[in-house]
N, C-alpha and C positions, 0 to 999 in steps of 0.2 A: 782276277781283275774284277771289281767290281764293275757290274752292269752298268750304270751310270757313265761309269770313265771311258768303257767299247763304247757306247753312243757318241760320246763328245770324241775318241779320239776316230772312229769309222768317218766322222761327221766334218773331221779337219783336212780330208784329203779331198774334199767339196770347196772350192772356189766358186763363188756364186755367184760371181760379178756378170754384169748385164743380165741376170735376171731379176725380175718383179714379183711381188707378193702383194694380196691385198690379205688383209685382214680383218675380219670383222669380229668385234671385241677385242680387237687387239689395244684399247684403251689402257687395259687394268688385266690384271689375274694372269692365267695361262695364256690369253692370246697377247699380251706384250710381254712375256715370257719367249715365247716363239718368236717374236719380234726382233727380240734383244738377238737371237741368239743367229737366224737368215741375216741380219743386218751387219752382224760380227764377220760371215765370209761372204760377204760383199753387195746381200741383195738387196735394190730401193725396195720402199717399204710404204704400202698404203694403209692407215689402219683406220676403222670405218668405228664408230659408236655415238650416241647419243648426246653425248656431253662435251661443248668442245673445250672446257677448260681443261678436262681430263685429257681429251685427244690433244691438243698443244701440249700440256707436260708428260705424256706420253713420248710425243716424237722429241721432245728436247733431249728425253732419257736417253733414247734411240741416237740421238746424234751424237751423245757425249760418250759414248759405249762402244761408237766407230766411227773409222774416217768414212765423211760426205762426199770425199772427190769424184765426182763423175756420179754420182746417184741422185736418186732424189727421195724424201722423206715429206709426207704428207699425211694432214686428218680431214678425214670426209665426212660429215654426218648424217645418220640414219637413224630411225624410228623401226623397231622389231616388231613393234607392238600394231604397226599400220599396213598394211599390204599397200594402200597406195605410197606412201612412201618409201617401201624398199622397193618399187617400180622406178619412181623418181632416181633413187639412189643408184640402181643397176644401171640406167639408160646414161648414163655420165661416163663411163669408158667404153673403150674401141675396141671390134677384134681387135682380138691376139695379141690385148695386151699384156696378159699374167702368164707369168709361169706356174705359180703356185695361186689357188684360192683356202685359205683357212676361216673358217665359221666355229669360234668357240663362245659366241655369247649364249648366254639362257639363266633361264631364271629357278627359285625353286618356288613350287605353289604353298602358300601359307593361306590359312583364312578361311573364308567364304567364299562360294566358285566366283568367280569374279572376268566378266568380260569386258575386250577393250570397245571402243570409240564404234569400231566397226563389227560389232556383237559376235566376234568370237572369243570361246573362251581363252583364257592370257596365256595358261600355260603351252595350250596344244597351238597358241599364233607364236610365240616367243620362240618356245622350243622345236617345233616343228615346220610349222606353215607359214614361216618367215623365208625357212631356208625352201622350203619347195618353190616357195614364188623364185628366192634369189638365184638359187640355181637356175630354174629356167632361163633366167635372162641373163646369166652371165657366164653362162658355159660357151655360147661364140666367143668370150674375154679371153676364154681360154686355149693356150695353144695347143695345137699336135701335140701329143706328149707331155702335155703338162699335168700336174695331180691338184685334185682337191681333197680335202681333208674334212673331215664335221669332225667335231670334240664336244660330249655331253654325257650325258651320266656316268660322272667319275667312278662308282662303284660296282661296274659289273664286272660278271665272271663267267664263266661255264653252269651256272645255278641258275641261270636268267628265267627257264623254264618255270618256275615256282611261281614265278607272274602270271601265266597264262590263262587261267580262270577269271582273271581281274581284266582282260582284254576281250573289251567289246567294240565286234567289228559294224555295229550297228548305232552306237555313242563313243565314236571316238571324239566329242568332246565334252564327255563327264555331263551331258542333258539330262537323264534319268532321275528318278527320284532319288535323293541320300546315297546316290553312286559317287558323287566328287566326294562326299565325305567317307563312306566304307570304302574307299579306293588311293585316299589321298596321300598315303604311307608311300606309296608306289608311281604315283602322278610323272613323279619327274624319270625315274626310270622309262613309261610308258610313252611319254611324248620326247623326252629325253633319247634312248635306246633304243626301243623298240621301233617307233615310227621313222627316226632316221636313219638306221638298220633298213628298215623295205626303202627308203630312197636311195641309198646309196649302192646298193642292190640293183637296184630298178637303172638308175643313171649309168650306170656299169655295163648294163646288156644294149640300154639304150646306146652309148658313145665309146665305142670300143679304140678309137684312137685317143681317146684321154682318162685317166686313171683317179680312182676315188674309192676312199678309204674312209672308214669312222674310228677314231679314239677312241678308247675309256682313258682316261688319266690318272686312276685311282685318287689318290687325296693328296690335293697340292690343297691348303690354305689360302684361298682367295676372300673376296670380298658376297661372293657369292649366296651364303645365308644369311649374313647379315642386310644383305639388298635385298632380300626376299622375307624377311624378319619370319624365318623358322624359329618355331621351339626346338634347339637343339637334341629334347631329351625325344623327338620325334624318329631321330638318327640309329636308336637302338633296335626297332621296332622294323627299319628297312633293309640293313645293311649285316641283320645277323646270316653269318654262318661264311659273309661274304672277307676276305683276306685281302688287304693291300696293303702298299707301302707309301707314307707318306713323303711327298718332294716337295721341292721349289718349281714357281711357275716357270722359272729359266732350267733345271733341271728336266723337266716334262718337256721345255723347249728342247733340249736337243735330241728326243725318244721321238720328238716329233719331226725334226727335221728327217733326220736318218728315217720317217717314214716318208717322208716327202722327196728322197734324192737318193736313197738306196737301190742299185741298179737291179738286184735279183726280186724285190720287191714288183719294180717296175713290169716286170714279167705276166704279173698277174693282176686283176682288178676285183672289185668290189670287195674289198678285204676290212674285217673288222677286228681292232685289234685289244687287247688286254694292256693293262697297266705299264709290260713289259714289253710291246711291241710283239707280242707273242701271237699270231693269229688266233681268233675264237670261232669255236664251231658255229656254225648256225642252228638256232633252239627249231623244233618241230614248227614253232609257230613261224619263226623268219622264213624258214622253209613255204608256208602257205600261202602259197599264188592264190587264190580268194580271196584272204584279208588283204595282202598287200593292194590287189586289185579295186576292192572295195574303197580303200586309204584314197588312191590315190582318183577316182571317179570322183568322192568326196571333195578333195583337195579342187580340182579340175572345178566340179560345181560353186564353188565359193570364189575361187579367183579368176576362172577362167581363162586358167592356164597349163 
C-alpha cells in the first residue's frame, strides 16, 4: 500500500465533526492543503493569513470541497511579520475553543538581511518569533487534549546536525558581521527547524495535557520561493545529501492530519516528525538545554512574553 493511501485511509475512520481548527497560512500551499483535507471529515475551519482576497478564495475552496451544515468556515487576518499584531490577532478567540492549532506560514530569506517595522530580523520574526508570541497566547484556545502542529523547513532529515557550527546561540538573529550572508544557505533551516524544534520541545514539558508536534513536509510545491524570490540554484547548495519525496499540499494534508488525530501518537508529546510521519531523533544541538534556554530568554526580552 502506498504511504499516502494508510494516511488517507487511517485518516477516514476520523469523523471530525464538532471539532475546530484554526490555521494559520492556511490561505495557500500546505496549510490549505490541511484545510481541505479536516474540513473533508467534518471540521470548521479558521484560516488566519495576511491577504484577505486570498483568505475568502480560500474558504470558498474549503466550502466547495464539503458540506457547511452545522460548521462554520472563516478568514481572519494577521500580520507575521508584527509581534503586535499577532497579539491583536490571538486575543479575538476564547478558551477552549480549538481543537487543533496548525502554524504553516514562513517565508525563505533571499537578499539582504532585512528587518521588519519592529527591527527584527524577517526571517527569525516570520519563522520563529511569530510563532513564540502566538503560542503563548493561544494555548488557553486550546483544549484538553487537543494538538498543535508547526510545519517548516520542508527539507530535514536525520543530517540536521551538519548545521550546527552555523548556530549561534549569541546572534540568533544573523547581527554579526557577513554572518546572514555566510550563513544564508541555511537561514530557513535555522529559524525554520531548529528554533521551532526547541519550542515545541519546550511547549511539551511546559503543557503536558495538550500535545505539539513539528512537521517537515519535505517538498510539496507551493508558492513559497516564489514569495520569497529565491535564486532557485541556491537549493543545491542546502539540501544536498538530504532525500524526499515530492507531494501535493492536500497529499501532506492528510500525513498531517493522521498527525493530528492518530490515537498512539497521542500518547506521546513533543514529537518531531520526517516527511513520512516518521519520528526524528533529536540532533545533539536540540538536545541542548543552554541554547534552547538562551532562544527562549531572548524571545521573552524582545516581546515580553
Amino acid at each position: 500500500m502506498a504511504i499516502d493511501q494508510k494516511f488517507a485511509q487511517s485518516n477516514d475512520h476520523h469523523n471530525l465533526s464538532g471539532k475546530s481548527a484554526l490555521i494559520v497560512g492556511g490561505t495557500q500551499g500546505i496549510g490549505l492543503g490541511i484545510a481541505k483535507v479536516l474540513a473533508r471529515r467534518g471540521a470548521s475551519i479558521t484560516v488566519a493569513g495576511r491577504n484577505k482576497v486570498s483568505g475568502d478564495k480560500a474558504i470558498n475552496q474549503i466550502k466547495e470541497e464539503s458540506t457547511s451544515e452545522g460548521r462554520t468556515f472563516r478568514f481572519t487576518p494577521v500580520d507575521l511579520e508584527s509581534n503586535k499584531d499577532v497579539e491583536r490577532f490571538a486575543s479575538q478567540f476564547s478558551k477552549n475553543e480549538f481543537d487543533f492549532i496548525i502554524w504553516s506560514a514562513g517565508i525563505f530569506p533571499s537578499g539582504p538581511r532585512r528587518e521588519t517595522n519592529e527591527g527584527i530580523e524577517l526571517a527569525f520574526q516570520v519563522n520563529y518569533l511569530s510563532r513564540y508570541v502566538g503560542y503563548q497566547l493561544l494555548i488557553p484556545c486550546l483544549k484538553d487534549g487537543g494538538r498543535l502542529l508547526t510545519i517548516n523547513a520542508p527539507f530535514v532529515d536525520n543530517t540536521f546536525d551538519r548545521f550546527q557550527p552555523q548556530v549561534d546561540v549569541d546572534d540568533f538573529e544573523f547581527k554579526k558581521p557577513d554572518r546572514f550572508e555566510s550563513t544564508q544557505a541555511n537561514i530557513f533551516n535555522i529559524t525554520g527547524c531548529l528554533y521551532n524544534d526547541y519550542l515545541v520541545i519546550h511547549l511539551a514539558n511546559q503543557h503536558p495535557t495538550k500535545f505539539f508536534a513539528h512537521g517537515h513536509p519535505g517538498y510539496v510545491p507551493t508558492n513559497l520561493l516564489d514569495n520569497s524570490g529565491v535564486d532557485r540554484k541556491v537549493l543545491g547548495g542546502i539540501f544536498t545529501n538530504v532525500k524526499f519525496t515530492q507531494r501535493t499540499a492536500e497529499e501532506y494534508g492528510e500525513i498531517a492530519t493522521y498527525i493530528l488525530t492518530d490515537e498512539e501518537l497521542g500518547k506521546k508529546n513533543g514529537l518531531l516528525f520526517d516527511q513520512d510521519a516518521n519520528v526524528l531523533k533529536q540532533s545533539e544541538f536540540e538536545k541542548n538545554v543552554n541554547g534552547s534556554e538562551k532562544l527562549f530568554e531572548y524571545s521573552k526580552k524582545l516581546t515580553g512574553l
